[in-house]
N, C-alpha and C positions, 0 to 999 in steps of 0.2 A: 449259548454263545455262538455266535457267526461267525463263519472261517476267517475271516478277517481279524477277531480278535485271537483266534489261536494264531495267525499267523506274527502278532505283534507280541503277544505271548512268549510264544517260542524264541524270535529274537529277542527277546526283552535277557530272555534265561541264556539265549547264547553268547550274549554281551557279558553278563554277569559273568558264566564260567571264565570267560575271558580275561575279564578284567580281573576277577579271585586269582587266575598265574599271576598276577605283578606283583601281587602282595605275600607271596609264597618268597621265606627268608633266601637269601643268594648262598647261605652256609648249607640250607637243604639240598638246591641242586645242586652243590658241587661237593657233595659226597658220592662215594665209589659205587656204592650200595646204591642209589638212587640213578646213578647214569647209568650204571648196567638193567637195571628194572627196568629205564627207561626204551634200551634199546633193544631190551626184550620182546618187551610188551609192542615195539611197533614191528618188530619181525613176524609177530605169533599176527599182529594183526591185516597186516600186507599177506603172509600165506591165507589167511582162514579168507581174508577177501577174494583172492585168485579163484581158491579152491572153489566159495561158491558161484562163483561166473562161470568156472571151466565146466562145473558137471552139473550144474542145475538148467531147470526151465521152468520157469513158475514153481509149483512144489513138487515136483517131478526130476530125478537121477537122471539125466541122459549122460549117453557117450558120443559124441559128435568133433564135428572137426575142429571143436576148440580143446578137445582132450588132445588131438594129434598135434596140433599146432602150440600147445602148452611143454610137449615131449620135446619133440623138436625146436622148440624156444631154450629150453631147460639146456638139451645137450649141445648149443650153439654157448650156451653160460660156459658149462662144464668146459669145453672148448678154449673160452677166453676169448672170444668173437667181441669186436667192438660193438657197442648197444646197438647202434644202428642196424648193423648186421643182424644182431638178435632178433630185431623188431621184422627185418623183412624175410629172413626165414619163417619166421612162426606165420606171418601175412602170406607167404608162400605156400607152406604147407597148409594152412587152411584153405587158399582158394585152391588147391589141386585136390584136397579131402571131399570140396565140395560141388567138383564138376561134376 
């Protein structure tokens, strides 16, 4: 196959998954049990994504100043700092990590 057909492939099957939520009964998602799963499951997946941006490089552990700037992102939260705030501390403390 040519990358071309994978690429219509793959949309083909993103469409589908898509379209299979609208046919998913309105009684399943508005059970208890299912909206907490649901906002579980997108918590565990926003950390595991952070996590590997902050300490990866290729397939390589580093510690760099997106570790320091994730810290000090973290305790501008802990804080209760408006998002804004949060976003240019962590932008702060990385370009100072990385003078």
């Amino acid at each position: 196959m040519t990358l071309w057909s994978w690429v219509l492939l793959a949309s083909a099957l993103a469409y589908l998954t898509k379209l299979a939520g609208y046919l998913v009964p309105a009684r399943w998602l508005q059970d208890e049990h299912a909206t907490r799963m649901a906002g579980t499951l997108t918590i565990g997946l926003l950390a595991s994504l952070t996590a590997v941006n902050a300490f990866s490089a290729g397939t390589e552990i580093v510690l760099d100043a997106r570790v320091g700037s994730l810290i000090a992102a973290a305790v501008a939260l802990a804080l209760r700092a408006p998002f804004l705030v949060v976003v240019i501390v962590g932008a702060g403390v990385a370009a100072l990590m990385r003078l």
